[in-house]
Structure formats: structure tokens, C-alpha cells
N, C-alpha and C positions, 0 to 999 in steps of 0.2 A: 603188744608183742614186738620185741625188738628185731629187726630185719638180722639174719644170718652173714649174708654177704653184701661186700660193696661194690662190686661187681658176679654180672654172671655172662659167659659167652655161652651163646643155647647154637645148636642145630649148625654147626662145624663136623666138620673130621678133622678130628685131634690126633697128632703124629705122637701117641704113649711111646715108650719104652718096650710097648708089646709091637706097636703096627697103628694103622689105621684104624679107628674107632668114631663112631659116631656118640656125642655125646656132649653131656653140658660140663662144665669148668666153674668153680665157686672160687672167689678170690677174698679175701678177708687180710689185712694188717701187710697189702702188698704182696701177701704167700697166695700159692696154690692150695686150698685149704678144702675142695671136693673136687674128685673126677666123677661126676657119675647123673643120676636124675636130680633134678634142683628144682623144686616147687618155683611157679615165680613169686609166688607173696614172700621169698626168703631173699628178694637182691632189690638192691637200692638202685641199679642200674644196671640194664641190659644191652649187651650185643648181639643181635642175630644177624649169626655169622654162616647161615643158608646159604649153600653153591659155594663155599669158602674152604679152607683149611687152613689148619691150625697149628704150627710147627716152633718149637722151642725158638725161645728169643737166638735168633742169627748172631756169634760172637766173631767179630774183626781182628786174631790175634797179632795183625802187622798192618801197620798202621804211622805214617810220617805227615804228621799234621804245622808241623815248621814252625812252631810254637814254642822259646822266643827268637828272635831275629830274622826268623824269615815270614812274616807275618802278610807280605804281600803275595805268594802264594798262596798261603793258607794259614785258618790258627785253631785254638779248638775248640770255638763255639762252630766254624764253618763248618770243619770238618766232620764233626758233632750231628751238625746237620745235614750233612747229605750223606751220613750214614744212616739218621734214622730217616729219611727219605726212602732210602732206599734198603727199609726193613730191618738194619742192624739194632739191635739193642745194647751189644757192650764194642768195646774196642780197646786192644793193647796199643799204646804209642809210643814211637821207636826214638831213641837218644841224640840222634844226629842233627841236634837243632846248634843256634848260635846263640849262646854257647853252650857246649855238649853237656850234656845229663849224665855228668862224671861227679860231682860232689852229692852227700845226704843234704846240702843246701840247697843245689838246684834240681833235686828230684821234688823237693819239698815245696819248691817253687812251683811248679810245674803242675802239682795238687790242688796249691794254692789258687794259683791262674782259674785250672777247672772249676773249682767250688761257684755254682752259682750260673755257670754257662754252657757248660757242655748239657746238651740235652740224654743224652744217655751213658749209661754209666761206662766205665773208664779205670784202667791199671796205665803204670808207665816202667818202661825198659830203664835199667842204668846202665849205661853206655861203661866197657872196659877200657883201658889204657895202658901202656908198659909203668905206668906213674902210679895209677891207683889201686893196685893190687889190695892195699892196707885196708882202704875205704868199701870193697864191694860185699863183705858179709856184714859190714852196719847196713848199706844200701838193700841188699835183698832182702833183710829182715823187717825193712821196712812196710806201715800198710800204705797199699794200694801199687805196691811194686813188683810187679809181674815176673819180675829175674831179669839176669844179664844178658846183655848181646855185646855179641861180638863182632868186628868185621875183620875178617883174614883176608878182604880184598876189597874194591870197589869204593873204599874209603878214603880220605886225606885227612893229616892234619892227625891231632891226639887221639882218635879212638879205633886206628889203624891198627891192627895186632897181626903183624902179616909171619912172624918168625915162631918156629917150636917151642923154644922155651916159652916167650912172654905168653902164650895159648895155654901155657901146660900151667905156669904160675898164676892164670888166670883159674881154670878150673880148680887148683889146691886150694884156692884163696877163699872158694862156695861151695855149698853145702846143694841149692835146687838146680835143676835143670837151664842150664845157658841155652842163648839160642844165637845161632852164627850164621851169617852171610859168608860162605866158603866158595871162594873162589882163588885162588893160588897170587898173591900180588908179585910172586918174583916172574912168573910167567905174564902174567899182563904186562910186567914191565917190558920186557925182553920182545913181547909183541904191538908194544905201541904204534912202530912204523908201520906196521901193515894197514894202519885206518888209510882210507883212502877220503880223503878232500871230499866232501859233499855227497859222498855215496855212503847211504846207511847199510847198505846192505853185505858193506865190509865188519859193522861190530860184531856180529857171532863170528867173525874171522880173529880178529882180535881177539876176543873174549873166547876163547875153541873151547869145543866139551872138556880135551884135556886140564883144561885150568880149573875146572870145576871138579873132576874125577879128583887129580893129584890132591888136593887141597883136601877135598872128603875125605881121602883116605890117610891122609894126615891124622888128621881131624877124630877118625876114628880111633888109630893107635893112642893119642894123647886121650881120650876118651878111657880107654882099656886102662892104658897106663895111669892114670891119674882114679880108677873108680868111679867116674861123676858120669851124668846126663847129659846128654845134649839133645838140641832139638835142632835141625837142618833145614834152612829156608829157602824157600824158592827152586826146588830141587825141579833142572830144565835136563836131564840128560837121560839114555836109557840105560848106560852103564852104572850112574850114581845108584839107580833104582837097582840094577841087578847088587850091587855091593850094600845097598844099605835092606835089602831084604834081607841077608845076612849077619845083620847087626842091630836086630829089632830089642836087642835087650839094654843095648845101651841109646839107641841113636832113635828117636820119632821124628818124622816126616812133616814137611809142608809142598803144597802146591799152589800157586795161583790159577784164577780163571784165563788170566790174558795168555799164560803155557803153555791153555787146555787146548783154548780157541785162535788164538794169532798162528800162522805158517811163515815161517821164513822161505825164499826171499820175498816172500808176494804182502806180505805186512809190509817188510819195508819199502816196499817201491810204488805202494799204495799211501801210507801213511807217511811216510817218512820217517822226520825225528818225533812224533808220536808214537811210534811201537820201538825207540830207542829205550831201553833199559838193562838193569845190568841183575842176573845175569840174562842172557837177551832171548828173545825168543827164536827160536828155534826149527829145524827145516820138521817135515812131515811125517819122518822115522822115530825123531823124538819124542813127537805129540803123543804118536801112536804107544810110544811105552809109555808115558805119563798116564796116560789113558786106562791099561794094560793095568800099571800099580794101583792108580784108583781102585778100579775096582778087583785084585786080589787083597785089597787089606793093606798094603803097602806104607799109604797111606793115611796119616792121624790125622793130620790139620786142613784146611784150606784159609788161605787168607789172600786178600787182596795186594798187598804190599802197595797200597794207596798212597803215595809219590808224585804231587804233584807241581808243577814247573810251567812259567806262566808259555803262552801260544809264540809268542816272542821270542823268548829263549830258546823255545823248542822249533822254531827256524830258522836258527842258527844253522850254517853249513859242518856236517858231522867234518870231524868230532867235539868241534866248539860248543855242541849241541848240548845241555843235559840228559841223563838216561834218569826214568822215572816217569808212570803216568797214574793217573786216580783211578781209581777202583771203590770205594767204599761204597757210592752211590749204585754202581753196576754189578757188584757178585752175585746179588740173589736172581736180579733177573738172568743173567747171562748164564748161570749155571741153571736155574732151572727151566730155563730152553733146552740147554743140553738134558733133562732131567726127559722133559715131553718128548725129544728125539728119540729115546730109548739107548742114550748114553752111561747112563747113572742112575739107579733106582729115590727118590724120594728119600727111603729108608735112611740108603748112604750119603747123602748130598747132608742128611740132619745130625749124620753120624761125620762130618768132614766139619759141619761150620757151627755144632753144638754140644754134643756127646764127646768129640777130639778133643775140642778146645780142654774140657772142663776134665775128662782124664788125665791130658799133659802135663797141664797147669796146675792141678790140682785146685778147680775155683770151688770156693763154696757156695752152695746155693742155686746154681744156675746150671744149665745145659740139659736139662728134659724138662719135660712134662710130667710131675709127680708132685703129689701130696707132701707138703714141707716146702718145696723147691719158692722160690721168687719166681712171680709171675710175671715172668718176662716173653712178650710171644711175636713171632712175624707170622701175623695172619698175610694169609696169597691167596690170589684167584688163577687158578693151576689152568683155567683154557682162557684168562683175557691177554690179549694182544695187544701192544703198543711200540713205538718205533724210540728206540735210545737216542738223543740229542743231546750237542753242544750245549741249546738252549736249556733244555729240563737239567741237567746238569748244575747241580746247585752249587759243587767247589769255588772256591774261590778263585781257580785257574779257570772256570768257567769252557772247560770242553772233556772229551772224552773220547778211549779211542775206537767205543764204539760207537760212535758218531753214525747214523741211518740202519742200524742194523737193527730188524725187528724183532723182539722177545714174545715168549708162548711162555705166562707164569711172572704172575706181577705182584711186588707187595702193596696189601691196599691197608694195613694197621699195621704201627710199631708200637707196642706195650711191654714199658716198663717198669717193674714191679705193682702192675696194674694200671697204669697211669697209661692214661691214650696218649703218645706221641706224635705219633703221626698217622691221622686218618684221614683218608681220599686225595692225596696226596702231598696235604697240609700241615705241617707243624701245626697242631695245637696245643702243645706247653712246653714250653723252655726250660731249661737249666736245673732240669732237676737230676740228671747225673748224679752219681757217686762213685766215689772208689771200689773196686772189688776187693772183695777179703778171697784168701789164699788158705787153703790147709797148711800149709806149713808157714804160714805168720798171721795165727790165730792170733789177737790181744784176748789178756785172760776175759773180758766182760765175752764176750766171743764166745771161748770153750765152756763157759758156763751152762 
């Protein structure tokens, strides 16, 4: 009698699409293929996953792995890996490499690169330009290509789109949902002198909510005006949140953990140019809306915005400093500490970094726990305790910014498409990544 399943996880709580459930998981050809009782004489290999739970594979949808040219911070077998370290099973990566992820040549590269090295699977951003307009609906039609981003601020050099028009001709130019870094570049300009020589705790003065509000609501009208989607990243303000809860038919949301949990100015004058990023973290009134939209709904996404910049650089006296810090390694624990605090239900933290993703995005195959789906899973042990470090920090920038802070809620397996990545805190198999397929850039074998 031929065994049913290639894997079985027994004696979990599995986070379904209904809730918490206690039950077994049958995986067969990579899929989720039973939820329910599972003889053992029917798996060729078991996990008992007792005192555990069970939560859809964690998706990274922002993600800068500096992959090519900046390869001494990071690249993305690294990067790769201390995502699945740190429980993530897929990951979007963002176009701002050397040289930009503007042409179908270098997105293709970029695929290329991963094939073979990134341990879990993987989409990549094509970066816009006032230049490329022509090139970005070959580009997003592409597989494994997540959609467009844009930077309306915080950017140099060709993938800058800081003016109306080139924004508005960017959206006419695509068909899926763009995603922007919105931050107003003619206001940053106008405030560059206010940085103050070695004091961090001048960039949220430089970088003001205003610059971020004006830009969004830019952002928005061109949205209207043009028909199209957008998706808003790294949303740090409480005004953003009151205006784009108004605008939930065109505009989905992101937030990061370091927004939820860093407090200006006590981040900066603790960490320094470690909690330097753009747009920056924020004093204790903003946390508190961020917080507030979380959990009204407000909220689609959570991503890390995993940015990282070696210990060197980032002691640089501000604003010689880079903004950008790594996250991929730390979102699952760091949010589900906030989860234990009685911050965030469980529910919505799987509904932020698994259920979001895969509505936004429209991915196929992934973000629950269901029968068909790819078994992809960040198993956690929701009461062990561990203290976040420099050292267990696997990036290649080799630190983090929550460096001694202790988490409640740890991932102890990363499983993708059934394949144990990372259990007890080890990589055990490499490079078996793939691209994500996308509802709307099925290839016909696909929709078949």
C-alpha cells in the first residue's frame, strides 16, 4: 500500500482560515493536500508539532537584498537566509540595486541570480523611471515579477519619480497594483538644512509627517485620476492613516514592525544611526495611530522593509549616515511579542504577513492554510523566549536594531512547499526557492 502523504504535521494548532484548530496537516506533491485526522501508516514522514502552532508560511512583501552591486551588505542567498531563520517562507525584493531593476534584462537577471540560491521562494519589484515608461507593462507581465515600485522620495539617481506627471505616466503605463515609497522629494529638499551634524534625532525633522501626508495625498488624486492601484509603503503617520482609511478602494496599506515598536527621540539617542531610516521612525502619538489602524482594518500588509547598511556606514555622523535597517530575520519574532502583549490578535498578525500579502498581490497558491494551497508554514512556539542579537543575526550586515531586546514567540520551522528549511534554528536545505506566480501573470501551463 502506497503511503498517502509525504509529509504529516500531527498535534499542532493550525491557524485555518476559520481560527485556531487542533489537528493533523497532509502534504503530498508540495500542496496542502488534508486538514483533518491522518492515520500514521498514511506519511512517509512525520512532525510532531505538540506545544507548537502552526501559521501560514510568513510572506516578506518588502524586502532590499542589494543584489547586484551592493553584494557587501547583503545578496540573496544571505538575505534568503535569514529570512528563513527567521520563519519567512516567500519574500518580494525591492529594485534599488546597482544597477536598478529598470530593464526585462535585469529583472531577468535577478531571477536568474536566485535560481539555485535563495532558500525560499521569491518575486522581484521593477523599479520605474521618467525613461521607462515604454518598458514597465512588458516588465509586470513578467513571471516572478511582483509589480512596480516607485520612489516619489528617499531615492537618487534614475528610479526617482518625485514630479505629477512622471507618477501619473507611470500608473497609465500598468495595468496591477504599484507600490510607492511616498514621501514628497521637493519638501525634503527644501528641508535638507535642518539635519543637524551628528544628531539623529534631527531626521523625523527633516523627513516631517508633512512630507509624507502631502505626497500621499498626491499620490491619491493620481490614483483617482489615472484608475489604477496602489499600494503605500511604510505608512509612519496618523494623518496618512486617517486619509487613507478613506481611500480603501483605491489605496492598501503597509506597515513595518520597527514603526510599531522604535519611539522617537528615545530610538535615536539609544541607537543612533541604527534606527536612521527613511521614512523615519516616529515620536509616541504616531506609534499610537499606527497601532489604532492595525487593528481597525486599516491595515493590509506588514513588511519588514529589510534595508541593510554595514555597522560602518551606519556610524557615520548623521546625515553622512545611511537610513535603512534589516528586519527579515526579526518580524516574526518582534511582532509576535507584540501578539503575547495583547497588542495584536494571532488572527490579525497571519492576516498582516499572510492573508494581506496574498489578497494585494494577488499570489497564487500561498497565504492560508487550505486544501490545494502550497504548504508553506512558520511553525512558532508562542511562550519560548529568547533574547534578539547582533550575533544570531544572520544578514550580512551582521547586526540588528533590536540588538538585547527579548521576544515571547519564536520560529522554530520554516516549510516551504513542504520542504523543512529551517528547523531548530538551522538551515537544513538550501536553494530551493522559486519565483511566485501572480493571478494576473498566469503562463497558460498555469491556468490550465
Amino acid at each position: 500500500m502506497s503511503l498517502m502523504y509525504e509529509l504529516v504535521l500531527r498535534n499542532g494548532r493550525v491557524m485555518t482560515p476559520g481560527g485556531l484548530v487542533s489537528t493533523d496537516i497532509g502534504v503530498s506533491n508540495g500542496k496542502i493536500a488534508r486538514i483533518g485526522e491522518i492515520f500514521h501508516s498514511e506519511a512517509a514522514t512525520t512532525f510532531d508539532a505538540k506545544g507548537l502552532t502552526i501559521l501560514p508560511g510568513v510572506i516578506d512583501s518588502q524586502v532590499h537584498f542589494r543584489e547586484p552591486g551592493l553584494e557587501y551588505k547583503e545578496d540573496l542567498e544571505t538575505g534568503a537566509r535569514s529570512g528563513a531563520l527567521g520563519g519567512v517562507t516567500c519574500v518580494f525584493e525591492m529594485p534599488n540595486t546597482n544597477p536598478s531593476t529598470i530593464t526585462p534584462d535585469l529583472l531577468q537577471d535577478k531571477l536568474n541570480r536566485a535560481a539555485g540560491r535563495m532558500d525560499i521562494d521569491h518575486a522581484f519589484y521593477a523599479g520605474a523611471t521618467h525613461e521607462n515608461t515604454h518598458l514597465l507593462a512588458e516588465m509586470e507581465a513578467m513571471q516572478g515579477c511582483c509589480g512596480i515600485k516607485v520612489f516619489m522620495g528617499a531615492s537618487t539617481g534614475d528610479l526617482l519619480v518625485q514630479d505629477d506627471e512622471g507618477v501619473e505616466a507611470v500608473l497609465r503605463a500598468i495595468k496591477r497594483r504599484a507600490a510607492f515609497h511616498s514621501e514628497d522629494e521637493y519638501r525634503l529638499a527644501d528641508r535638507r538644512d535642518l539635519a543637524v551634524t551628528g544628531d539623529w534625532t534631527s531626521h523625523p525633522v527633516v523627513r516631517d509627517p508633512q512630507a509624507a501626508i502631502q505626497s500621499t495625498e498626491r499620490l491619491l488624486r493620481l490614483a483617482r485620476k489615472t484608475g489604477k492601484r496602489i499600494h503605500v509603503l511604510h505608512i509612519t503617520t496618523a494623518q496618512e492613516m486617517e486619509i487613507l482609511a478613506r481611500n480603501k478602494d483605491v489605496a492598501s496599506v503597509e506597515v513595518t514592525p520597527q514603526h510599531l515598536t522604535l519611539v522617537a527621540p528615545y530610538a535615536y539617542e539609544i541607537l543612533k544611526g541604527r534606527a536612521q531610516m527613511n521614512p523615519p521612525i516616529r515620536e509616541q502619538h504616531h506609534v499610537d495611530a499606527l497601532w489604532r489602524a492595525v487593528n481597525a482594518g486599516i491595515v493590509d500588509v506588514m513588511g519588514s522593509d529589510h534595508a541593510p547598511h554595514t555597522l560602518e556606514e551606519k556610524a557615520r555622523p548623521y546625515p553622512a549616515s545611511p537610513s535603512g535597517m534589516p528586519g527579515v530575520q526579526t518580524m516574526v519574532p518582534v511582532m509576535l511579542t507584540h501578539v503575547n502583549n495583547g497588542h495584536l490578535s494571532l488572527q490579525r498578525f497571519v492576516e498582516l504577513t499572510s492573508a494581506g500579502p496574498q489578497r494585494v498581490f494577488g499570489i497564487v497558491g500561498k497565504g492560508r492554510i487550505a486544501e490545494g494551497y502550497d504548504a508553506d508554514f512558520t511553525v512558532v512556539d508562542m511562550e519560548r523566549r529568547e533574547i534578539m542579537t547582533d550575533s544570531w543575526s544572520k544578514t550580512k550586515s551582521g547586526w540588528t536594531p533590536f540588538d538585547g531586546m527579548e521576544a515571547q514567540g519564536w520560529p522554530v520551522a520554516t516549510i516551504v512547499r513542504g520542504q523543512f528549511i529551517m528547523q531548530d534554528g538551522e538551515i537544513v536545505q538550501k536553494g530551493l526557492g522559486k519565483p511566485v506566480k501572480f493571478q494576473e501573470t498566469l503562463a497558460p501551463e498555469d491556468a490550465a
